[in-house]
C-alpha positions in Angstrom: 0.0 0.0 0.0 1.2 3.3 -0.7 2.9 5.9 1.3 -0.3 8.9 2.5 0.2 11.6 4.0 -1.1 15.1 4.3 0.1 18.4 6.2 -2.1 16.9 9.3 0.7 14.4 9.8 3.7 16.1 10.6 5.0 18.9 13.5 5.2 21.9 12.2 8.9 23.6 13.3 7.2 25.5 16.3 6.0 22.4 17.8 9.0 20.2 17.0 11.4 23.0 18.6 8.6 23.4 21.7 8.6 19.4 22.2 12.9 19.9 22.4 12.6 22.1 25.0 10.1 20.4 27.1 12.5 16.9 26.4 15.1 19.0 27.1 14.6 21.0 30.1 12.8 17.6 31.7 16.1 16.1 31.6 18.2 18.8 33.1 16.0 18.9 35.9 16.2 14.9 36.0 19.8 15.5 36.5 19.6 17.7 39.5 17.5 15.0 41.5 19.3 12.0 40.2 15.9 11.5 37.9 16.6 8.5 35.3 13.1 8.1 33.2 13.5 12.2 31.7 17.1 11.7 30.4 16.5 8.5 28.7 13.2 10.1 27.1 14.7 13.5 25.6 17.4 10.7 24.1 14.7 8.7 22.2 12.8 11.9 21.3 16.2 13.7 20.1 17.3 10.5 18.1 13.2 10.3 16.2 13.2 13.6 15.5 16.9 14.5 14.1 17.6 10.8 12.2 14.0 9.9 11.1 14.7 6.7 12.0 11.1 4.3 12.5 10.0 3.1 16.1 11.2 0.0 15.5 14.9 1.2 14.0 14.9 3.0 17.6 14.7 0.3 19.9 17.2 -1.9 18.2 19.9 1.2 18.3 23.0 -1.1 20.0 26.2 1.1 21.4 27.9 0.1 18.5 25.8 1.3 16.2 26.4 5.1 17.2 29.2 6.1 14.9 30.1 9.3 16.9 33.3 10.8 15.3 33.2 14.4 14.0 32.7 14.9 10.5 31.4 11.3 10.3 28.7 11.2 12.9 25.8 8.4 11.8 23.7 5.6 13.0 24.1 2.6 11.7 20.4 0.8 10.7 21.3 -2.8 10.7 17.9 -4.4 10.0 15.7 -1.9 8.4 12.9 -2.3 6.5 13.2 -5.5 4.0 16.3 -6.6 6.3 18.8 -3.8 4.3 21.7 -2.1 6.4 22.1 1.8 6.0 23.7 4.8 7.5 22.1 7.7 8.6 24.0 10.7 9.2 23.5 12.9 12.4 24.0 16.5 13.1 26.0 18.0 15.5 23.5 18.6 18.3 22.3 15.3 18.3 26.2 13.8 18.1 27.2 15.7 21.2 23.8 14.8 22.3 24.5 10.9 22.5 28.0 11.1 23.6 26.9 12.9 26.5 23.7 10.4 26.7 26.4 7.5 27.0 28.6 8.8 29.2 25.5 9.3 31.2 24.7 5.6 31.2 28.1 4.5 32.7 27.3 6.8 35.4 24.6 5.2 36.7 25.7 1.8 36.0 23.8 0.9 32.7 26.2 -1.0 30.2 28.2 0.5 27.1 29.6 -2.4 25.9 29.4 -2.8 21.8 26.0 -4.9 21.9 24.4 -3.6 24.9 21.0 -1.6 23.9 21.3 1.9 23.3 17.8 2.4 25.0 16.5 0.3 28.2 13.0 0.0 29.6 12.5 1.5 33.4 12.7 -2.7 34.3 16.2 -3.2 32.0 14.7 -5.2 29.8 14.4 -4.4 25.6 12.6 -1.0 25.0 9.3 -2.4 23.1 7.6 -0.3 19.9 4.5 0.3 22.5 6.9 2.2 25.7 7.8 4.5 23.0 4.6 5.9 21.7 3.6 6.2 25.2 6.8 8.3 25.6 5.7 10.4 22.7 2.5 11.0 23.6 3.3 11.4 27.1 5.6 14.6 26.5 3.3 15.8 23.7 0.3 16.3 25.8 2.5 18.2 28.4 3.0 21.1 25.6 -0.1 20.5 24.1 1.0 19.2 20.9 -2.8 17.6 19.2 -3.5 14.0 19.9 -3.5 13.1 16.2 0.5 12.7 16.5 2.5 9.7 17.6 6.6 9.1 17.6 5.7 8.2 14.1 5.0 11.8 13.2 8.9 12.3 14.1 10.0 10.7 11.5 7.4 12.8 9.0 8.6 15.8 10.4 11.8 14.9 10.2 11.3 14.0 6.4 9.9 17.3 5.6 12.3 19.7 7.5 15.0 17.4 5.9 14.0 17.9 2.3 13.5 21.8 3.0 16.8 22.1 4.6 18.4 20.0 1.9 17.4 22.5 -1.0 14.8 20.3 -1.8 16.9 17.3 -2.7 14.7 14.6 -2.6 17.4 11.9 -3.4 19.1 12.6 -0.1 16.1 12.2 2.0 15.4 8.8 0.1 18.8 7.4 1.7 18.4 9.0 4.7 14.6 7.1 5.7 15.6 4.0 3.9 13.0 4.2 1.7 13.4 1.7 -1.3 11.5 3.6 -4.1 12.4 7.5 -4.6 8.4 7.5 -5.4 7.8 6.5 -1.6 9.7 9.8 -1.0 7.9 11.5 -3.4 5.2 12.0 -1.5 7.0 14.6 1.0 7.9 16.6 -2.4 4.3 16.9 -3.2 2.9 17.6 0.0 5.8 20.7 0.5 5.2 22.0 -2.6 6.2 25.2 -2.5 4.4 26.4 -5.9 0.9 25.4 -4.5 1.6 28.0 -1.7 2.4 30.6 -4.3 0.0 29.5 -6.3 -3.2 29.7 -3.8 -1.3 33.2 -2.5 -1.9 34.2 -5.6 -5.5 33.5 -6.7 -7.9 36.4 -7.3 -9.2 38.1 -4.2 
C-alpha cells in the first residue's frame, strides 16, 4: 500500500522546537534530582526527530551502532525495512547529544559495551515499539502538541524539514529514511510544494 500523507501528519517547526525544549529541560531537571526516566526520554525523542529513524529502527539502536566521530557522525540501521543495512548521518546537536547520553549511562551503572542496547525499559529489559509511543504521547500532551500525533510523526517531520533544509533534494532524503523507491519519498515533495503556496497566494481576491 502506498505511502499517505497530508500536512495533518507532521510537527510543524514550532512544535517540534517546543517538544525539544520540554525533552530537554525535563532532563536537566532529572539530573539535578538523580531523575533517570527524563534523560532517557529527551534521548529517544532527540534520536526520532533529528535521524528519522522508525519506532522500530529506535529500539534496536545497540552502542555500536552510534558512529560518533566528528565529521562522520551516523547511526548505523542494521535491519531496516526488508532486512537492508544503511547509515544515517547525524547533526552536530544530536552527536554531542549521545556522547553525552552515553557517558551518562556508565554513570549510573547501565552498560556501554558494543552490543548492549542503546535504549533500556524502566525494568532493564528491551525497549518495546508500544513504551515509546507512550513516551511520545506522554511529552506531547504536556505542551499540548494535538492527539493526532504519535513518535511516528517524528520521522514525518523529520522528512519534511529534511528535504527543506536540503534545497529540496529529494534523493538525499530517500537514503536518509531508507526508503526503497524514490516515489515512496515523493510524496513529501508533493505535500511541500512550495508552488501550491504561491499558487493559492496568488489566486484572485
Amino acid at each position: 500500500m502506498p505511502l499517505e500523507i497530508t500536512q495533518e501528519d507532521f510537527l510543524t517547526p514550532t512544535q517540534a522546537l517546543a517538544l525539544k525544549a520540554h525533552c530537554r529541560e525535563s532532563a536537566d531537571e532529572a539530573v539535578r534530582q538523580g531523575k533517570k526516566r527524563p534523560i532517557r526520554d529527551w534521548a529517544i525523542l532527540h534520536v526520532a526527530l533529528d535521524s528519522g529513524l522508525r519506532v522500530s529502527e529506535i529500539c534496536d539502536l545497540r552502542i555500536r551502532d552510534l558512529v560518533l566521530e566528528k565529521d562522520h557522525a551516523s547511526l548505523i540501521v542494521r535491519d531496516g525495512k526488508g532486512g537492508k543495512k544503511r547509515g544515517v548521518r547525524m547533526g552536530s546537536a544530536l552527536r554531542q547529544h549521545l556522547i553525552e547520553f552515553i557517558e551518562w549511562k556508565e554513570s549510573v551503572g547501565e552498560s556501554v559495551s558494543g552490543r548492549a542496547p542503546l535504549f533500556v525499559s524502566s525494568r532493564k529489559g528491551p525497549l518495546t515499539r508500544t513504551a515509546v509511543y507512550r513516551i511520545f504521547r506522554k511529552v506531547a500532551d504536556e505542551v499540548n502538541i494535538p492527539k493526532r500525533f504519535s513518535i511516528h510523526s517524528c520521522r514525518h517531520t523529520y522528512a519534511s524539514l529534511l528535504y527543506r533544509a536540503s534545497d529540496f533534494n529529494l534523493r538525499l532524503v530517500q537514503k536518509q529514511l531508507g526508503h526503497r523507491s524514490i516515489q515512496t519519498t515523493q510524496i513529501y515533495a508533493d505535500v511541500l510544494n512550495e508552488d501550491a503556496v504561491l499558487a493559492v497566494e496568488n489566486l484572485p481576491q
